[in-house]
C-alpha positions as CSV (number, residue, x, y, z in Angstrom):
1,X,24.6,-79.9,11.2
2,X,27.4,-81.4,12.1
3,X,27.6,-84.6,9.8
4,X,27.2,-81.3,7.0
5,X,30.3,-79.9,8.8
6,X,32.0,-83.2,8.7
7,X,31.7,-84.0,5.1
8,X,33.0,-80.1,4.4
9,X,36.2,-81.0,6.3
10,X,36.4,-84.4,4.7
11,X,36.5,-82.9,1.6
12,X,38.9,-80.0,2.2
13,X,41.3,-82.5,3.4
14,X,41.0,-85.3,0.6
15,X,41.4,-81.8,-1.9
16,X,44.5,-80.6,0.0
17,X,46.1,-83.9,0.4
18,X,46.1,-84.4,-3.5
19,X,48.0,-81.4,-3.9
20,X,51.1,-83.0,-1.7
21,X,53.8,-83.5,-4.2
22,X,56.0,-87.1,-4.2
23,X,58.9,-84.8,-3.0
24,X,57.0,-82.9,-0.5
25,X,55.8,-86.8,1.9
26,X,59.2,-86.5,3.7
27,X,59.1,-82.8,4.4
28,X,58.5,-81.4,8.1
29,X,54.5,-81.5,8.6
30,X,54.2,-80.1,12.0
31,X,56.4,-80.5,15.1
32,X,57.7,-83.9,15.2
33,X,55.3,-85.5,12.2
34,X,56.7,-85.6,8.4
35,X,53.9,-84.5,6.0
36,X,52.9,-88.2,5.4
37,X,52.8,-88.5,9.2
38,X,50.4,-85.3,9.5
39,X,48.5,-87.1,6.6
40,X,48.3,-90.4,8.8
41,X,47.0,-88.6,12.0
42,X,44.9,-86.4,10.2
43,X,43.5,-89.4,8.1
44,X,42.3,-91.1,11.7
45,X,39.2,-88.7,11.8
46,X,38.3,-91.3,9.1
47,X,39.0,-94.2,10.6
48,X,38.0,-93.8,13.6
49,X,34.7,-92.6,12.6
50,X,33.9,-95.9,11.1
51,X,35.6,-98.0,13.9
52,X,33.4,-96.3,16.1
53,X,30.0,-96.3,14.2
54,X,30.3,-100.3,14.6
55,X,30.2,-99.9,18.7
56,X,26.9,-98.9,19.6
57,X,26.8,-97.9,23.6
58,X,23.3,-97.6,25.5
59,X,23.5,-93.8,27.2
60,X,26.0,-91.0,26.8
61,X,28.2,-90.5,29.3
62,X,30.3,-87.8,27.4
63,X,28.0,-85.4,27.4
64,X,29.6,-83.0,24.8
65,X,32.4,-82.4,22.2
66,X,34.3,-80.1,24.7
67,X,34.5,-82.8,27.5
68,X,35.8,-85.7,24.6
69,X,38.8,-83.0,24.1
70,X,39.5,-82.4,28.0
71,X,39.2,-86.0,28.6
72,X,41.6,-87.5,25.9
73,X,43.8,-84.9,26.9
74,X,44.1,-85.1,29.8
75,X,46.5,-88.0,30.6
76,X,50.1,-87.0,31.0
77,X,51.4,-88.9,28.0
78,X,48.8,-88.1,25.5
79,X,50.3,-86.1,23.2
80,X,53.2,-88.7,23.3
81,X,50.2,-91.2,22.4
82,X,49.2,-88.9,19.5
83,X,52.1,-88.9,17.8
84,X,53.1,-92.3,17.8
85,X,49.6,-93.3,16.6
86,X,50.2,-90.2,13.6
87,X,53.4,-92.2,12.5
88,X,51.9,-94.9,12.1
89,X,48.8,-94.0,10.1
90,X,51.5,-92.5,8.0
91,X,53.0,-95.8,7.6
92,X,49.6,-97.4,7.0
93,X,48.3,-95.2,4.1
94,X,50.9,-97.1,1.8
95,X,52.6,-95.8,-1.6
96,X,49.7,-94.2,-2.7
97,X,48.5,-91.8,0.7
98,X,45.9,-89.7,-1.5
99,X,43.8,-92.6,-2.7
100,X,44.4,-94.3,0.5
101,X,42.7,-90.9,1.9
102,X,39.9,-90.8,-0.6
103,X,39.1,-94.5,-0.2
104,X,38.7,-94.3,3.2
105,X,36.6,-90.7,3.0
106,X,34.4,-92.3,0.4
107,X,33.6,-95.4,3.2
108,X,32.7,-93.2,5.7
109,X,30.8,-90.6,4.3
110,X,28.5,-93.5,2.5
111,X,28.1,-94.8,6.1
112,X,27.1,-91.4,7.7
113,X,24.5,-91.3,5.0
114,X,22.5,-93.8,6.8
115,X,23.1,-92.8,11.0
116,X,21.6,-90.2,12.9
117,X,23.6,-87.7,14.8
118,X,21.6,-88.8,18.0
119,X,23.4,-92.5,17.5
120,X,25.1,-92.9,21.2
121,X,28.8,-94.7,20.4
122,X,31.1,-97.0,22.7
123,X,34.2,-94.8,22.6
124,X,37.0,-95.9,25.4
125,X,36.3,-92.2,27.0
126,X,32.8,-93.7,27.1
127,X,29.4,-93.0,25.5
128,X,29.1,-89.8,23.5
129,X,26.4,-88.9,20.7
130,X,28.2,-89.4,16.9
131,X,27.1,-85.5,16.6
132,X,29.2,-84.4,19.2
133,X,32.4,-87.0,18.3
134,X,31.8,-85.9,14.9
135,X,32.2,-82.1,15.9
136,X,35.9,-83.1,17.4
137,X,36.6,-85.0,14.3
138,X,35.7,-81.4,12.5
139,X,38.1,-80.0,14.1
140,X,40.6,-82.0,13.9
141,X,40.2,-82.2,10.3
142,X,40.0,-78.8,9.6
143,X,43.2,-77.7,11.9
144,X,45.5,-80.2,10.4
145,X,44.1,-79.3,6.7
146,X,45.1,-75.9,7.2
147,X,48.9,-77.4,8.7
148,X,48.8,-79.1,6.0
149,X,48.4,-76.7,3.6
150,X,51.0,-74.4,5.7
151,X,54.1,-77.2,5.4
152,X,53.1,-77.8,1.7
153,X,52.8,-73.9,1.2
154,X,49.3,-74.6,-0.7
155,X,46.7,-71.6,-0.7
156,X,43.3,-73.0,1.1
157,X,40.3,-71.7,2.2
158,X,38.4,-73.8,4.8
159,X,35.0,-74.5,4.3
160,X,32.8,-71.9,6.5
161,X,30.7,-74.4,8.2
162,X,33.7,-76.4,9.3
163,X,35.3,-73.4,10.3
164,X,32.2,-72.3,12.3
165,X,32.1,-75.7,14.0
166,X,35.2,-75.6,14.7
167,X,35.6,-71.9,16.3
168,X,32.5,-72.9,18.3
169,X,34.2,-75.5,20.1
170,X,37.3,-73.7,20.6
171,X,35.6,-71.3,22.0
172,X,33.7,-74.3,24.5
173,X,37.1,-75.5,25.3
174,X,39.0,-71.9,26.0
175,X,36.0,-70.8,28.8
176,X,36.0,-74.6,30.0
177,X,39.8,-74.0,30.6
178,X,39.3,-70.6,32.4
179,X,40.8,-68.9,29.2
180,X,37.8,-67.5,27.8
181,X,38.6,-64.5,29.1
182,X,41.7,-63.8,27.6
183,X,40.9,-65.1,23.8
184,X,37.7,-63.2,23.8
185,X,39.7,-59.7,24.6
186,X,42.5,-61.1,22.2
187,X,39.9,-61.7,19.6
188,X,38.6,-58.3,19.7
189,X,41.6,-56.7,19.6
190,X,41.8,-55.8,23.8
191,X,44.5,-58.2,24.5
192,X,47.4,-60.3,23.1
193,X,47.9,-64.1,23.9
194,X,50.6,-66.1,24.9
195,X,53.4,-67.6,22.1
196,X,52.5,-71.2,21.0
197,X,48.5,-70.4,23.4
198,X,46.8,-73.6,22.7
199,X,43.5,-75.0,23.9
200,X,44.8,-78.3,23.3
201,X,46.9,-79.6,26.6
């Protein structure tokens, strides 16, 4: 399931990063990023994927996708980290970003082809199945689509099973935070959240 989910968001992202316009690279992305910085960071649910298909670990020790997210976030300068590394993916995807994108896509989902979801890979938070990374990297991919598609006012639709994947481990994160609570009542129309709520640090 979640490799399926993976190559949905793969795809919604290489389809709405071909629809940036050469004017539109240096426009605000989201927060501090450009668009071709949003791209970059985005683009490292590729990347990273394949880096860490190479490092096979032994046991998991990351024992879902929920406790990869509180973990990576939870150093002090981590989103700091984030963005510097989203610049300079940017900078890496060169003069052509949307083939840079689709190369890098096409790698990775002809390597998936071949590894089970049960796989256990060396990531520096340690051990975690390549199902449950690949779920954050869902996410991640189908969040910063849709910002995407927001700074570069393109009309999307994300693909459901992403989308499932995706609310599922918001969802994972939100009761692990102690905010379940608050988003189930807000999602049934009980309750408002905060401005700018995030699950993510």
């Amino acid at each position: 399931m979640s490799k399926e989910a993976y190559a949905q968001a793969v795809g919604f992202f290489i389809d709405t990063v071909a629809r940036v316009k050469t004017a539109q690279w240096d426009d605000v992305g989201l927060g501090e990023w450009n668009v071709r910085d949003l791209v970059g960071h985005t683009s490292r649910s590729l990347t990273s994927v394949e880096e860490f298909c190479a490092r096979p670990a032994e046991k998991a020790t990351v024992l879902s996708a929920a406790e990869h997210y509180r973990i990576s976030l939870a150093p002090a300068d981590a989103n700091d980290e984030i963005a510097a590394r989203g610049r300079d993916a940017g900078a890496e995807l060169g003069d052509d970003p949307a083939a840079a994108v689709r190369t890098a896509a096409d790698r990775v989902l002809q390597l998936l082809d071949g590894l089970s979801e049960d796989m256990v890979i060396a990531h520096p938070n340690g051990g975690i199945r390549l199902g449950d990374y690949l779920e954050t990297r869902v996410v991640e991919l189908t969040v910063h689509t849709l910002d995407l598609a927001n700074a570069i006012g393109a009309d999307v639709e994300a693909p459901p099973e992403a989308l499932s994947v995706t609310l599922h481990l918001l969802a994972d994160l939100a009761v692990a935070s102690g905010q379940g609570a608050a988003l189930a009542l807000a999602a049934t129309g009980r309750g408002l959240l905060p401005d700018r709520f995030s699950l993510m640090g």
